[in-house]
MARDOSE-658056 format. One record per atom (N, C-alpha, C, O, CB): residue in three letters; x negated, y, z negated. Coordinates in pm, whole numbers, plus 50000, padded with zeros to 5 digits. Glycine has a CB too. Example, Ala and Ser with C-alpha at 12.3 -4.5 7.8 and 13.67 -1.06 7.14 Angstrom:
# residues 2
ala486814943149220
ala487704955049220
ala486804967049220
ala485764966849154
ala488694955349095
ser487154977549292
ser486334989449286
ser487105000349213
ser486595011449196
ser485924994049428
This chain:
# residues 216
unk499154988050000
unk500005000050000
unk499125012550000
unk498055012549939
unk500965000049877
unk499555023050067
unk498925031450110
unk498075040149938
unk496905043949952
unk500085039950218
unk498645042049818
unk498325045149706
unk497915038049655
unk497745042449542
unk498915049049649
unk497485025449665
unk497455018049577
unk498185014249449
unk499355010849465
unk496685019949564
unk497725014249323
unk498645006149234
unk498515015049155
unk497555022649166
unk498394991849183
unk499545016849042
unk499965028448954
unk498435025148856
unk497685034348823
unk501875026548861
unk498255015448832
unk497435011948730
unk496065028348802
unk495915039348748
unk496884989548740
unk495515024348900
unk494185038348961
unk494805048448972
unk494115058448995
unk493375037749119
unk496135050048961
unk496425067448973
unk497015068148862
unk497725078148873
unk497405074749099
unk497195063248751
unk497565069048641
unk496485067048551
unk496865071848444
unk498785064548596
unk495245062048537
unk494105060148493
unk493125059048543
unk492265050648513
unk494075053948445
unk493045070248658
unk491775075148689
unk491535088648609
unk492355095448548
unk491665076948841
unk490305090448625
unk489775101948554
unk488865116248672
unk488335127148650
unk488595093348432
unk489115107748791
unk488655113248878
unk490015120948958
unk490075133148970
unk487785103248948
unk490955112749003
unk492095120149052
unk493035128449013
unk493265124748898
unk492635114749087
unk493775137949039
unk494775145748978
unk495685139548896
unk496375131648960
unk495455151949066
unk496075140348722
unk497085134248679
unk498425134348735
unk498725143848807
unk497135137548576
unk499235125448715
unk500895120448764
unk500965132948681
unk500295136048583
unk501905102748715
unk502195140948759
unk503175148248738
unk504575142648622
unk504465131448574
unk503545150548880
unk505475149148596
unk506465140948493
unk507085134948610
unk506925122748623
unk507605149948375
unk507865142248712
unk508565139148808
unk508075123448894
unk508745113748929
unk508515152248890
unk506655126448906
unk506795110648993
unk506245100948877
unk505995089148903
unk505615108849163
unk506095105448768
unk505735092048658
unk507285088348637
unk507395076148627
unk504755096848477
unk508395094348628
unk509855086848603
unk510155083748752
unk510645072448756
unk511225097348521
unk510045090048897
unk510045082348957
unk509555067248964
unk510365057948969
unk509805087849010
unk508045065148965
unk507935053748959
unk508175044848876
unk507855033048895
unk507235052748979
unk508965050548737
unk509645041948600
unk510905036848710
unk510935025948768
unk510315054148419
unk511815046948721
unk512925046348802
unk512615031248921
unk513205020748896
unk513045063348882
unk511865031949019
unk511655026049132
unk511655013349077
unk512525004649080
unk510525030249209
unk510395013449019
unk510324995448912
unk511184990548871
unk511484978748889
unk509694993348783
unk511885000048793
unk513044996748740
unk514084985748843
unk514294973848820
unk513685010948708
unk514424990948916
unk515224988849033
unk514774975849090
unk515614967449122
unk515105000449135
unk513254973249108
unk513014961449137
unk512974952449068
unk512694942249130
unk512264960549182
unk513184950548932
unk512884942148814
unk514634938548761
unk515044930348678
unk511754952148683
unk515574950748864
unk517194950448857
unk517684938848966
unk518604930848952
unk517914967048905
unk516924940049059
unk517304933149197
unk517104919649157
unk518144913249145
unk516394937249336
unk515934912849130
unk515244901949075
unk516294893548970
unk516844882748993
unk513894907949000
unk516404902648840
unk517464898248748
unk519094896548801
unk519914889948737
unk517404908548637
unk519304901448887
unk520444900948903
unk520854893549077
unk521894893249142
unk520864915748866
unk519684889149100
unk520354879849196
unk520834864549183
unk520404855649110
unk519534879649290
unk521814864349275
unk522284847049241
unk521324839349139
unk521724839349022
unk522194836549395
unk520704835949153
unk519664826049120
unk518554833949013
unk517434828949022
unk518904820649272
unk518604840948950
unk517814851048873
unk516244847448896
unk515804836148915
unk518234850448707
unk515444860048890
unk514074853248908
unk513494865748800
unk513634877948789
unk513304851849100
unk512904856848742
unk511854866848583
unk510694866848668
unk510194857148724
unk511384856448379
unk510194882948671
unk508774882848735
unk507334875848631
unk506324870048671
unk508484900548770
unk507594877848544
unk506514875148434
unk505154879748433
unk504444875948340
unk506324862448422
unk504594888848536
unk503934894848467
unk503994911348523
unk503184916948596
unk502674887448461
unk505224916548465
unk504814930148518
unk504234940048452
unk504514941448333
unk505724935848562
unk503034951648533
unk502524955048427
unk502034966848512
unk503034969548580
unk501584945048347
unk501034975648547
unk501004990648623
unk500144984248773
unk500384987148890
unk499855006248510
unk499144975148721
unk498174968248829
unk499054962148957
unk498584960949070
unk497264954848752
unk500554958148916
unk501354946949001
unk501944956349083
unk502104953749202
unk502484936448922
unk502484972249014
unk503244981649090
unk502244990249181
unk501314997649149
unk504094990848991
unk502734986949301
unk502274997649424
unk503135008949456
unk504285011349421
unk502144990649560
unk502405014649524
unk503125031249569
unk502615029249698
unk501535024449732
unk502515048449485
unk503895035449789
unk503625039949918
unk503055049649907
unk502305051749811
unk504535041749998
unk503385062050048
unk502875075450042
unk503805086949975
unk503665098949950
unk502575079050181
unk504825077349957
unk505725089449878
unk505935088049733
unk506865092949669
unk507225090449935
unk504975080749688
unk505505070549549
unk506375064349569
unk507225067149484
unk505955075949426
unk506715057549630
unk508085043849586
unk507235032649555
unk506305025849599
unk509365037449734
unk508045034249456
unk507095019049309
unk507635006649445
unk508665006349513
unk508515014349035
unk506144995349441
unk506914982549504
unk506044971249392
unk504904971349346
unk506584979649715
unk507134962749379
unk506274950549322
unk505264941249376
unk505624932449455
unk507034942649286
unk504194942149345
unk503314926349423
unk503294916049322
unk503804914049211
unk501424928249469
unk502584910649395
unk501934891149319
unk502954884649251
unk503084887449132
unk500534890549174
unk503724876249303
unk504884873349237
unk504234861149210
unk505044853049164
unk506304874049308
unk502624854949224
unk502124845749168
unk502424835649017
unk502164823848992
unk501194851449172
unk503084846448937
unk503654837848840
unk505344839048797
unk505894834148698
unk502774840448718
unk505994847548912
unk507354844148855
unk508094833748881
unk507694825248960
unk508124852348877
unk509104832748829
unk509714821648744
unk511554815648775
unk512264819748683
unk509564828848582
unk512014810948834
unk513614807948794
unk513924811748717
unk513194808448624
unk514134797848773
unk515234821848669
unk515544821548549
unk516204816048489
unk517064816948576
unk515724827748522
unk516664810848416
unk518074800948324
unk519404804348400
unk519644815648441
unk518404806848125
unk520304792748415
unk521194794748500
unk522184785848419
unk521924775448358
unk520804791648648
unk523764794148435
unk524744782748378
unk524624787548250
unk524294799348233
unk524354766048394
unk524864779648150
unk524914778947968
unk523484778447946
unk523304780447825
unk525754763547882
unk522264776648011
unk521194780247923
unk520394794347892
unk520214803647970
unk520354772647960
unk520114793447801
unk519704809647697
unk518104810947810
unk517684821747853
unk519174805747428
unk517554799347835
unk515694804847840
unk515294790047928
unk515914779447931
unk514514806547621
unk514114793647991
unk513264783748066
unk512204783947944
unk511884793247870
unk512674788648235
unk511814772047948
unk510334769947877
unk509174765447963
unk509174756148043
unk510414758947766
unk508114773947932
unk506744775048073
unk505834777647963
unk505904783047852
unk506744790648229
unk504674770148054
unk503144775847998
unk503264789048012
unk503674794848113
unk501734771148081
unk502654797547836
unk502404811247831
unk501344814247926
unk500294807947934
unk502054815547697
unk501644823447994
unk500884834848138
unk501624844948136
unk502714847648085
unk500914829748314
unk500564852548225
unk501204862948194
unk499774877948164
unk498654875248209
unk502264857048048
unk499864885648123
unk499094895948049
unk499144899347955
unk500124906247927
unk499044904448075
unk497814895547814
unk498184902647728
unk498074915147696
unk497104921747735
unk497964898747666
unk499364921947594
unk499494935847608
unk500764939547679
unk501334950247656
unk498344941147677
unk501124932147751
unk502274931047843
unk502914923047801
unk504014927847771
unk502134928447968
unk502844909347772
unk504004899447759
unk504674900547606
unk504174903447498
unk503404883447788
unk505884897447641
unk506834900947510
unk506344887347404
unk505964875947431
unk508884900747558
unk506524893747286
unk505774886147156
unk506764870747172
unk506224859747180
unk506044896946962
unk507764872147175
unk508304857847126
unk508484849247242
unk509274839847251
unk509724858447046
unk507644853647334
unk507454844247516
unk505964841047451
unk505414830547484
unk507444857147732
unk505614846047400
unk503444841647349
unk503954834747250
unk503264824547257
unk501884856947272
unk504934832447132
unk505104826247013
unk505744808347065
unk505254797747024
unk506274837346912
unk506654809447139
unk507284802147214
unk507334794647320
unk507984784247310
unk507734805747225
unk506794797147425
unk507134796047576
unk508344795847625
unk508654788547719
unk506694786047628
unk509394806647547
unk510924806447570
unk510584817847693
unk509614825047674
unk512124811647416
unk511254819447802
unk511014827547891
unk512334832847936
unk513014825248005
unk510234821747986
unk512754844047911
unk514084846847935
unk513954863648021
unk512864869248008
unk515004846147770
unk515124871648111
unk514834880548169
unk514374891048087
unk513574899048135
unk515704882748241
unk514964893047910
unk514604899647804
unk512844900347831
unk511984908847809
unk515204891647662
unk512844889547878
unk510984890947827
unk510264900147937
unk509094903347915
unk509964872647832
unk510884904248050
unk510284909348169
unk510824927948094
unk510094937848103
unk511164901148358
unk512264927948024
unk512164941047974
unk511134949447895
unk510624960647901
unk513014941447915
unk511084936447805
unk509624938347716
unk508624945947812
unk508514958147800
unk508844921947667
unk507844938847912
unk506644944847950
unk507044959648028
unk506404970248024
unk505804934048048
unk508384956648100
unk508774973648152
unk508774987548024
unk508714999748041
unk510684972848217
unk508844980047912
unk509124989047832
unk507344994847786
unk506985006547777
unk510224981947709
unk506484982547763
unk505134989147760
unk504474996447920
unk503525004347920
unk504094976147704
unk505044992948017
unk504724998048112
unk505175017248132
unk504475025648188
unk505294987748205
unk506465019148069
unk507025032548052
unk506215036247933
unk506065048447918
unk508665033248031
unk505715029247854
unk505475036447777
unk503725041947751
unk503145046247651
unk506155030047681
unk503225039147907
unk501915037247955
unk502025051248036
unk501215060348018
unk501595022048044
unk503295052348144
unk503405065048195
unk503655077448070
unk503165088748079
unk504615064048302
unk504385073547974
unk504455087347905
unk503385089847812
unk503515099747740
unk505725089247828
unk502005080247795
unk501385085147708
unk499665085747803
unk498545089747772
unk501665075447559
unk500165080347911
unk498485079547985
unk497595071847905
unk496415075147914
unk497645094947998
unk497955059647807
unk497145050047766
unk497075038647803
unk498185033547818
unk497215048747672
unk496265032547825
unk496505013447839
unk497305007647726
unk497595011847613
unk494905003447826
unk497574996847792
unk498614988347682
unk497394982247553
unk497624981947432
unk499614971247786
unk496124977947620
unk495024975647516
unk494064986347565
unk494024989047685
unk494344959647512
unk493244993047473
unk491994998647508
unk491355001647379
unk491575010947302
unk492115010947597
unk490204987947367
unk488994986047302
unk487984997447248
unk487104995947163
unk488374978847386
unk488395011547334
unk487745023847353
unk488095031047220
unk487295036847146
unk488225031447488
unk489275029747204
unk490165041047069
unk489805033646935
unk489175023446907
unk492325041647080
unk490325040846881
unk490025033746712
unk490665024146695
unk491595021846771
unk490365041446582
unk490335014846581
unk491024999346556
unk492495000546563
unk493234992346617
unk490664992146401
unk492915012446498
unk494445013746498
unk495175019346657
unk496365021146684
unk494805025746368
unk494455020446709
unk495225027446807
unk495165018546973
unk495795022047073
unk494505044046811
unk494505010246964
unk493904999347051
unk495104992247121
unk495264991047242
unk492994988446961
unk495714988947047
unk496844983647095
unk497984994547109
unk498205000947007
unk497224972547008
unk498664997347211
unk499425007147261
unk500875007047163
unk501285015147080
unk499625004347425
unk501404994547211
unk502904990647152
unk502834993646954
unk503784999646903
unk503234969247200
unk501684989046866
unk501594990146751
unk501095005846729
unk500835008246611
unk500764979046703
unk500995011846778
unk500255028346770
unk501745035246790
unk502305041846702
unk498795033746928
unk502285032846918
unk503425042346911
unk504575036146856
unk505455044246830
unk503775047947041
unk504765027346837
unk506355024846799
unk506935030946654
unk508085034946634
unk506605007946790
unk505725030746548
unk506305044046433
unk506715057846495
unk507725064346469
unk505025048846320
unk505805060546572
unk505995074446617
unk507675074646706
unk508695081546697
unk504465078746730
unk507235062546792
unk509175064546870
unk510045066546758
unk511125070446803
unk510015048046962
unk510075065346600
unk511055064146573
unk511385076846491
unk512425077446425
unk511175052446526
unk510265089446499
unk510685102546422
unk510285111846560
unk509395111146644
unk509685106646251
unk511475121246534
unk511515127846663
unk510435142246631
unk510515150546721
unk513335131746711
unk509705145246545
unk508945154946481
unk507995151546522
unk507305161646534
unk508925156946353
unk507245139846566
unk506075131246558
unk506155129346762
unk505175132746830
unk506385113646426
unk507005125546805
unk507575116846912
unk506705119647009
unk506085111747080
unk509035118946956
unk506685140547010
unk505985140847129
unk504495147347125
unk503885156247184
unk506845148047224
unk504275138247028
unk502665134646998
unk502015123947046
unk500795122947052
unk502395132646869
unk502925114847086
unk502135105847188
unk502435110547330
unk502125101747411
unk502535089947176
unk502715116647363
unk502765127347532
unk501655123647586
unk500855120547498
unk502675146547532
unk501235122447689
unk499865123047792
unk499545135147786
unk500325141447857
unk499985119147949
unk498565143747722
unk497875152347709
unk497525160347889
unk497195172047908
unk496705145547619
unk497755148948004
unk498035153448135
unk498525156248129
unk498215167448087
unk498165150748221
unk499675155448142
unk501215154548179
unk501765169548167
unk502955170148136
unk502105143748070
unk501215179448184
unk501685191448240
unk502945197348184
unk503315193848072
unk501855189448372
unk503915209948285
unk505455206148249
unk506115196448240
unk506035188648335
unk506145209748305
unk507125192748116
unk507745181948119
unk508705185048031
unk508415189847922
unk507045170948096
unk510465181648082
unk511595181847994
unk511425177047865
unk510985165747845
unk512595175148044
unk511795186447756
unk511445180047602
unk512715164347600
unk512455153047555
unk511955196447436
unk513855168547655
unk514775162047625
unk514695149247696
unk514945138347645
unk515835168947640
unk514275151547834
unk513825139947939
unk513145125947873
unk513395113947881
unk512635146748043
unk511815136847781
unk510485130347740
unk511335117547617
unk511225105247607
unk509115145147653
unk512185128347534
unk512665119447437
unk513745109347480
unk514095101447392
unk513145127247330
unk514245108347580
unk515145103447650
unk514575086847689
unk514825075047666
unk515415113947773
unk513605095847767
unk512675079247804
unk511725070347713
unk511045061047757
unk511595081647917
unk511765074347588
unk510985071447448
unk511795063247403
unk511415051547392
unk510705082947342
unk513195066947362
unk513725059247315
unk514635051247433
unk515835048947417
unk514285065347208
unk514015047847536
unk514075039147626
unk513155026647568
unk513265014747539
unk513655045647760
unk512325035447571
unk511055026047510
unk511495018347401
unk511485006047403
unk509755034547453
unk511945025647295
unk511555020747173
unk512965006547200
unk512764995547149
unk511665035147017
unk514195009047277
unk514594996847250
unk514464987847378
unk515374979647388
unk515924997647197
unk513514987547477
unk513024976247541
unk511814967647452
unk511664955647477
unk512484981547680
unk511144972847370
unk510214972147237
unk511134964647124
unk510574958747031
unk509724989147178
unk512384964947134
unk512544956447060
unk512294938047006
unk512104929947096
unk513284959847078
unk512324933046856
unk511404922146853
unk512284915646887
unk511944908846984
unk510634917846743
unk513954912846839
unk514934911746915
unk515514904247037
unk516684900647023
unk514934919546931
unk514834900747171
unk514904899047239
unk516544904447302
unk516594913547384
unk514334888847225
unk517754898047254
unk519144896147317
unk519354915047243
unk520394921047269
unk520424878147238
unk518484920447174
unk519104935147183
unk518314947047276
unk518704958647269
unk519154940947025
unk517544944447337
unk516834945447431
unk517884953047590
unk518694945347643
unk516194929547435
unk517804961747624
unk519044963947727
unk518794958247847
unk517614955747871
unk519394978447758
unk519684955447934
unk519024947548032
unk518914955048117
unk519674964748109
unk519534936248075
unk517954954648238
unk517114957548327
unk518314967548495
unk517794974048586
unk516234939348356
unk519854964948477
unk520554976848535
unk521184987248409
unk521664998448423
unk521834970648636
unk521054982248328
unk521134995748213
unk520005002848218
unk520205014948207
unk521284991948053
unk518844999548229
unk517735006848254
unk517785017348346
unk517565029148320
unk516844999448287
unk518115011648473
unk517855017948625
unk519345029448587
unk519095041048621
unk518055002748805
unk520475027948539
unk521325037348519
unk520695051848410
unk520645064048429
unk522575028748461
unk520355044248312
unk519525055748203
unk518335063348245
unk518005073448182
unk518935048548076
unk517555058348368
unk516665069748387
unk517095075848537
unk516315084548575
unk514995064748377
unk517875073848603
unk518655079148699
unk518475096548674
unk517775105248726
unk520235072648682
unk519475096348571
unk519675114348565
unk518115122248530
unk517845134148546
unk520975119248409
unk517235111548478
unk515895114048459
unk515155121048616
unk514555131848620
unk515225098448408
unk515355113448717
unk514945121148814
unk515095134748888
unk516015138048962
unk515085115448868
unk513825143048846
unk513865155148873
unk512615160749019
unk511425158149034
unk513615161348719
unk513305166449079
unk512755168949194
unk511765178149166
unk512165187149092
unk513645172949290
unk509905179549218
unk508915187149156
unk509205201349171
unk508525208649100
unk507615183849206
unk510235207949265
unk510075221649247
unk510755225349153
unk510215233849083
unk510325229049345
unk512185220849110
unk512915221648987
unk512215222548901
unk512205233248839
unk513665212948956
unk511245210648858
unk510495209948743
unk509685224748714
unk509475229048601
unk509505197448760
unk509295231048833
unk508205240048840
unk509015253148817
unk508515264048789
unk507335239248982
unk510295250448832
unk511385268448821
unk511565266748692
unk512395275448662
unk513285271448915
unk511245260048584
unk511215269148447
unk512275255148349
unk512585256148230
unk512265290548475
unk512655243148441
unk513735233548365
unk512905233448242
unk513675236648151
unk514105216848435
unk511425230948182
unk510465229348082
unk511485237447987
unk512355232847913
unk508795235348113
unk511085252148014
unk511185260647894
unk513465259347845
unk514225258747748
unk510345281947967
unk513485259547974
unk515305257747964
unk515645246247838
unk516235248347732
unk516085249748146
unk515035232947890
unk515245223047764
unk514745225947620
unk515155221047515
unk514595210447797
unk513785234847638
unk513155237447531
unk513835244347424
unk513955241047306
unk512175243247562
unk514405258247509
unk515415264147429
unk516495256747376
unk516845256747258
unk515945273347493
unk517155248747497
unk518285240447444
unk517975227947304
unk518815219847265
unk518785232247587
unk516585229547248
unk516395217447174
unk516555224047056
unk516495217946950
unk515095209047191
Protein backbone atom coordinates (compact mmCIF):
# COMPACT_ATOMS: atom_id res chain seq x y z
CA UNK A 1 0.00 0.00 0.00
CA UNK A 2 1.08 3.14 -1.10
CA UNK A 3 1.68 4.51 2.94
CA UNK A 4 2.55 1.80 4.23
CA UNK A 5 1.36 0.61 7.66
CA UNK A 6 0.04 2.84 10.46
CA UNK A 7 2.57 1.19 12.70
CA UNK A 8 5.82 3.83 10.39
CA UNK A 9 3.58 6.74 10.27
CA UNK A 10 2.44 6.90 13.59
CA UNK A 11 5.90 6.01 15.07
CA UNK A 12 8.23 7.51 13.11
CA UNK A 13 10.23 10.19 14.46
CA UNK A 14 11.35 11.32 11.22
CA UNK A 15 7.91 12.01 9.48
CA UNK A 16 5.23 14.57 10.22
CA UNK A 17 2.92 13.42 13.21
CA UNK A 18 -0.89 12.04 12.36
CA UNK A 19 -3.17 14.82 12.62
CA UNK A 20 -6.46 14.09 15.07
CA UNK A 21 -8.56 13.91 11.92
CA UNK A 22 -6.79 11.06 10.07
CA UNK A 23 -5.73 9.20 13.42
CA UNK A 24 -9.85 8.68 13.97
CA UNK A 25 -10.04 8.23 10.43
CA UNK A 26 -7.93 5.37 10.41
CA UNK A 27 -9.64 4.19 14.00
CA UNK A 28 -12.92 4.63 11.98
CA UNK A 29 -11.65 2.60 8.68
CA UNK A 30 -10.32 -0.46 10.88
CA UNK A 31 -13.04 -0.33 12.60
CA UNK A 32 -15.22 -1.12 9.67
CA UNK A 33 -13.01 -3.86 8.63
CA UNK A 34 -12.88 -5.79 11.86
CA UNK A 35 -17.19 -4.96 11.43
CA UNK A 36 -17.30 -6.69 8.03
CA UNK A 37 -15.24 -9.81 9.25
CA UNK A 38 -17.46 -10.18 12.52
CA UNK A 39 -20.44 -9.91 10.97
CA UNK A 40 -20.35 -12.02 8.04
CA UNK A 41 -22.28 -15.30 7.59
CA UNK A 42 -19.66 -17.40 8.80
CA UNK A 43 -17.81 -14.90 11.27
CA UNK A 44 -14.07 -14.68 10.92
CA UNK A 45 -11.85 -13.32 14.17
CA UNK A 46 -8.77 -11.72 12.65
CA UNK A 47 -6.51 -12.49 15.66
CA UNK A 48 -3.93 -10.52 15.33
CA UNK A 49 -4.81 -6.99 14.82
CA UNK A 50 -2.52 -4.50 15.73
CA UNK A 51 -1.00 -0.94 13.77
CA UNK A 52 1.83 -3.18 11.71
CA UNK A 53 -1.35 -5.31 9.99
CA UNK A 54 -3.24 -1.84 9.10
CA UNK A 55 -2.27 -0.24 5.76
CA UNK A 56 -3.12 3.12 4.31
CA UNK A 57 -3.62 3.99 0.82
CA UNK A 58 -2.87 7.54 -0.42
CA UNK A 59 -5.72 8.94 1.22
CA UNK A 60 -5.50 7.05 4.51
CA UNK A 61 -8.08 4.38 4.14
CA UNK A 62 -7.09 1.90 6.91
CA UNK A 63 -6.91 -1.75 4.96
CA UNK A 64 -6.27 -4.95 6.78
CA UNK A 65 -3.31 -7.37 5.77
CA UNK A 66 -1.93 -10.89 6.81
CA UNK A 67 -4.88 -12.67 7.63
CA UNK A 68 -2.12 -15.43 8.32
CA UNK A 69 -3.65 -16.22 11.60
CA UNK A 70 -7.35 -15.59 11.45
CA UNK A 71 -9.71 -17.84 12.56
CA UNK A 72 -13.61 -19.21 12.06
CA UNK A 73 -15.54 -17.85 14.51
CA UNK A 74 -18.07 -19.91 16.76
CA UNK A 75 -21.19 -20.53 15.00
CA UNK A 76 -24.74 -21.73 16.22
CA UNK A 77 -24.91 -22.11 20.32
CA UNK A 78 -21.19 -21.98 20.77
CA UNK A 79 -19.70 -19.04 23.03
CA UNK A 80 -15.69 -19.52 21.60
CA UNK A 81 -13.26 -21.63 19.34
CA UNK A 82 -10.33 -23.01 21.23
CA UNK A 83 -6.74 -22.50 19.27
CA UNK A 84 -3.14 -22.42 20.02
CA UNK A 85 -2.40 -18.88 21.69
CA UNK A 86 -0.88 -16.52 18.62
CA UNK A 87 -1.20 -13.71 18.06
CA UNK A 88 0.91 -10.41 19.51
CA UNK A 89 1.82 -9.74 22.72
CA UNK A 90 0.51 -6.42 23.92
CA UNK A 91 -2.27 -6.90 21.57
CA UNK A 92 -4.00 -10.06 22.41
CA UNK A 93 -6.83 -9.91 24.90
CA UNK A 94 -5.77 -11.39 28.44
CA UNK A 95 -8.30 -14.22 28.74
CA UNK A 96 -7.45 -15.58 24.84
CA UNK A 97 -3.44 -15.84 26.51
CA UNK A 98 -5.10 -17.38 29.87
CA UNK A 99 -7.28 -19.79 27.86
CA UNK A 100 -7.13 -20.40 24.24
CA UNK A 101 -10.92 -19.36 24.30
CA UNK A 102 -11.01 -17.25 21.09
CA UNK A 103 -14.08 -15.32 20.65
CA UNK A 104 -14.83 -11.95 18.31
CA UNK A 105 -14.60 -10.04 21.96
CA UNK A 106 -10.98 -10.91 21.73
CA UNK A 107 -10.28 -9.07 18.31
CA UNK A 108 -12.16 -5.90 20.26
CA UNK A 109 -9.62 -6.17 22.84
CA UNK A 110 -6.64 -5.52 20.50
CA UNK A 111 -8.77 -2.64 18.48
CA UNK A 112 -9.12 -1.10 21.68
CA UNK A 113 -5.13 -1.09 22.40
CA UNK A 114 -4.72 -0.20 18.88
CA UNK A 115 -7.02 3.25 19.48
CA UNK A 116 -5.47 3.64 22.23
CA UNK A 117 -1.91 3.72 20.45
CA UNK A 118 -3.40 6.50 18.05
CA UNK A 119 -4.45 8.73 20.95
CA UNK A 120 -1.38 8.51 22.92
CA UNK A 121 1.52 7.95 20.15
CA UNK A 122 2.86 5.00 22.34
CA UNK A 123 3.50 1.34 21.61
CA UNK A 124 1.39 -1.17 23.18
CA UNK A 125 4.98 -2.44 24.84
CA UNK A 126 8.01 -0.14 24.92
CA UNK A 127 11.01 -1.40 26.98
CA UNK A 128 12.26 2.38 26.47
CA UNK A 129 9.84 4.10 29.31
CA UNK A 130 9.98 3.37 32.88
CA UNK A 131 8.98 -0.07 34.44
CA UNK A 132 5.56 1.37 35.02
CA UNK A 133 4.78 2.74 31.93
CA UNK A 134 6.10 -0.07 29.49
CA UNK A 135 3.16 -1.64 29.05
CA UNK A 136 0.58 0.71 27.39
CA UNK A 137 -2.90 -0.94 28.48
CA UNK A 138 -1.59 -0.99 32.49
CA UNK A 139 -0.25 2.83 32.30
CA UNK A 140 -3.42 4.23 30.89
CA UNK A 141 -6.35 2.48 32.01
CA UNK A 142 -6.30 4.40 35.67
CA UNK A 143 -5.99 7.44 33.83
CA UNK A 144 -9.17 6.45 31.30
CA UNK A 145 -11.05 6.41 34.27
CA UNK A 146 -10.68 10.25 35.78
CA UNK A 147 -11.51 12.78 33.37
CA UNK A 148 -8.94 15.49 35.19
CA UNK A 149 -6.07 13.12 34.42
CA UNK A 150 -7.57 11.68 30.88
CA UNK A 151 -5.98 14.08 28.71
CA UNK A 152 -2.66 13.46 30.02
CA UNK A 153 -2.13 10.58 28.12
CA UNK A 154 -2.76 12.73 24.68
CA UNK A 155 0.14 12.30 22.08
CA UNK A 156 2.13 15.23 22.91
CA UNK A 157 1.97 15.34 18.65
CA UNK A 158 -1.21 15.45 18.21
CA UNK A 159 -1.68 19.14 17.60
CA UNK A 160 -5.45 20.61 17.51
CA UNK A 161 -7.74 18.19 18.81
CA UNK A 162 -11.59 18.18 20.06
CA UNK A 163 -11.44 18.00 23.98
CA UNK A 164 -14.77 16.20 23.75
CA UNK A 165 -13.82 13.99 20.61
CA UNK A 166 -10.48 13.03 22.60
CA UNK A 167 -12.66 11.94 25.63
CA UNK A 168 -15.14 10.34 23.50
CA UNK A 169 -12.67 7.92 21.96
CA UNK A 170 -10.98 7.14 25.52
CA UNK A 171 -13.72 5.92 26.85
CA UNK A 172 -14.07 3.91 23.74
CA UNK A 173 -11.05 2.60 24.90
CA UNK A 174 -11.55 2.07 28.27
CA UNK A 175 -14.59 -0.32 27.50
CA UNK A 176 -13.02 -2.38 24.59
CA UNK A 177 -10.21 -2.79 27.63
CA UNK A 178 -12.54 -4.36 29.40
CA UNK A 179 -11.40 -7.79 31.47
CA UNK A 180 -14.93 -8.83 30.85
CA UNK A 181 -14.90 -10.10 27.61
CA UNK A 182 -19.14 -10.39 26.83
CA UNK A 183 -19.10 -6.49 28.17
CA UNK A 184 -16.83 -5.46 25.69
CA UNK A 185 -19.04 -3.61 22.73
CA UNK A 186 -19.02 -5.25 19.68
CA UNK A 187 -17.11 -4.25 16.73
CA UNK A 188 -20.55 -2.32 14.65
CA UNK A 189 -21.13 -0.43 17.87
CA UNK A 190 -17.73 0.68 17.46
CA UNK A 191 -17.85 1.79 13.75
CA UNK A 192 -21.32 3.73 14.81
CA UNK A 193 -19.52 5.57 17.97
CA UNK A 194 -16.66 6.97 16.13
CA UNK A 195 -18.65 7.91 13.01
CA UNK A 196 -19.67 11.43 14.35
CA UNK A 197 -15.89 11.40 15.41
CA UNK A 198 -14.94 12.11 11.86
CA UNK A 199 -13.86 15.51 11.27
CA UNK A 200 -12.75 16.89 8.06
CA UNK A 201 -8.91 18.71 8.44
CA UNK A 202 -10.07 22.16 7.53
CA UNK A 203 -12.91 22.16 10.13
CA UNK A 204 -10.49 20.99 12.57
CA UNK A 205 -8.20 24.00 11.60
CA UNK A 206 -11.38 26.84 11.79
CA UNK A 207 -11.21 26.91 15.53
CA UNK A 208 -13.73 23.35 16.35
CA UNK A 209 -10.46 22.93 19.18
CA UNK A 210 -11.18 26.06 21.06
CA UNK A 211 -15.30 25.77 20.36
CA UNK A 212 -15.24 22.30 22.36
CA UNK A 213 -13.15 23.74 24.69
CA UNK A 214 -15.41 26.41 25.71
CA UNK A 215 -18.28 24.04 25.56
CA UNK A 216 -16.39 21.74 28.26
Amino acid sequence: MALGSVENKLFSRVLLPLPWSTRMKIAYGAAKGLAFLHDAPKPVIYRDFKTSNILLDPDYNAKLSDFGLAKDGPVGDKTHVSTRIMGTYGYAAPEYIMTGHLTPRSDVYSYGIVLLELLTGRKSLDKSRPPREQNLADWALPLLKEKKKLLDIADPRLGDYPIKGFQKAAMLVYHCLNRNPKARPLMRDIVDSLEPLQVAPEVLSQGTTLTLIADN
